[in-house]
C-alpha positions in Angstrom: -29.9 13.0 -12.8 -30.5 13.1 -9.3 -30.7 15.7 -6.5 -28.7 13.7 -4.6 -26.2 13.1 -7.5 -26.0 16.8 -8.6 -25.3 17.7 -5.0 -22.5 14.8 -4.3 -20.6 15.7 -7.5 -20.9 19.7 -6.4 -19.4 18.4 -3.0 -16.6 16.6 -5.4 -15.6 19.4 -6.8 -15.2 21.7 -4.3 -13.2 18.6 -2.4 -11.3 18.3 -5.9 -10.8 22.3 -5.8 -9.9 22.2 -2.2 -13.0 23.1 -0.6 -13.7 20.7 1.9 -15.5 23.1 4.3 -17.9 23.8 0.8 -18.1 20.5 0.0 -19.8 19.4 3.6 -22.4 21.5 2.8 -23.5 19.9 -0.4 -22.2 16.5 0.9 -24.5 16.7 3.7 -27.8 17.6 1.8 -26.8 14.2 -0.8 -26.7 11.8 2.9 -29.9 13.6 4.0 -31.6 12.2 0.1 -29.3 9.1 -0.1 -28.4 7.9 3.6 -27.2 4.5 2.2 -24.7 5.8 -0.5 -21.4 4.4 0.2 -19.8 7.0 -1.7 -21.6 9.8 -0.2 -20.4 8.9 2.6 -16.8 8.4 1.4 -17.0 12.1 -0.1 -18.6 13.7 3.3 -15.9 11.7 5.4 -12.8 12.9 3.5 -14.5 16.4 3.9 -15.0 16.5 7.4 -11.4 15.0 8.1 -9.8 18.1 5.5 -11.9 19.8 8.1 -10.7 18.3 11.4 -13.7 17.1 12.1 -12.3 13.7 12.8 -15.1 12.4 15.3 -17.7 13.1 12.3 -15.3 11.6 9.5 -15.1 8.6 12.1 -18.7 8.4 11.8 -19.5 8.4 8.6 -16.3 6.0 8.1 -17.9 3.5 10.2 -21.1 3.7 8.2 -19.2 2.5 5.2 -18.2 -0.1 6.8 -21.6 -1.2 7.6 -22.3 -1.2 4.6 -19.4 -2.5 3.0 -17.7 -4.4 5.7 -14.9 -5.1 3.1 -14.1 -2.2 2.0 -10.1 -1.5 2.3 -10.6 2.2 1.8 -12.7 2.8 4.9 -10.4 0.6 7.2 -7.6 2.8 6.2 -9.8 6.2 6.3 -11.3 5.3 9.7 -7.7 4.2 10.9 -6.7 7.7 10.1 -9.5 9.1 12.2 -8.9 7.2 14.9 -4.7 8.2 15.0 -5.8 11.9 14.8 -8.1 11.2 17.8 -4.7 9.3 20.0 -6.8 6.0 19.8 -3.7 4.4 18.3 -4.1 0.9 19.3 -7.9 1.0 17.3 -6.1 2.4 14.2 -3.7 0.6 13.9 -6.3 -2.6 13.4 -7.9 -0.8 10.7 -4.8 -0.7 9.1 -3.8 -4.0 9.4 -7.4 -5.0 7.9 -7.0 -2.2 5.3 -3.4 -4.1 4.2 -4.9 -7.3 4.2 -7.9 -6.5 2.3 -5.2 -4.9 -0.3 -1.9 -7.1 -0.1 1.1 -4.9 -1.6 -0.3 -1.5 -0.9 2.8 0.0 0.4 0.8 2.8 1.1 -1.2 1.0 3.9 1.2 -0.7 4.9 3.3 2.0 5.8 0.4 3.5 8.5 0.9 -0.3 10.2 2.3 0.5 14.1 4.1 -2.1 15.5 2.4 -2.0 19.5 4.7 -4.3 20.6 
């Protein structure tokens, strides 16, 4: 194993345990080893959104998409950024691109805003 593996699943944990101000700790030191890690980057977004840290968790959201352009959890993760930060109107296309990238989530779905 890993450095960078032994410190992402210590950041897990303490996100699993409900440490989320822990788990940036560890989180961070795995992105500093493993910058292109989707899931990494996943682990430290959800951590620095439990945190309020929604600019950061915006950040490292938007990473994921660079690197997984595709990827329906980041559209909806970074739409939920974006609503905490009042930028509405931006969210709400990441959850329309979430939904489409996963037809029949009801889940994403339901964070769709009708701007209208």
């Amino acid at each position: 194993m890993t450095d960078a593996y032994n410190l992402f699943q210590t950041g897990r944990t303490h996100l699993a345990e409900g440490r989320a101000a822990e788990a940036t700790l560890a989180l961070e030191k795995a992105k500093s080893r493993e910058p292109d890690k989707a899931s990494i980057r996943e682990a430290l977004g959800i951590a620095y959104f439990r945190t309020r840290r929604w600019a950061d968790a915006e950040s490292e959201f938007r990473v994921m998409l660079e690197l997984s352009p595709t990827d329906d959890y980041a559209h909806y993760a970074l739409g939920r950024c974006l609503e905490k930060q009042g930028r509405d109107s931006e969210a709400n296309g990441h959850y329309k691109l979430a939904s489409s990238l996963r037809p029949g989530d009801a889940h994403y779905a339901s964070r769709i805003r009708d701007l209208g």
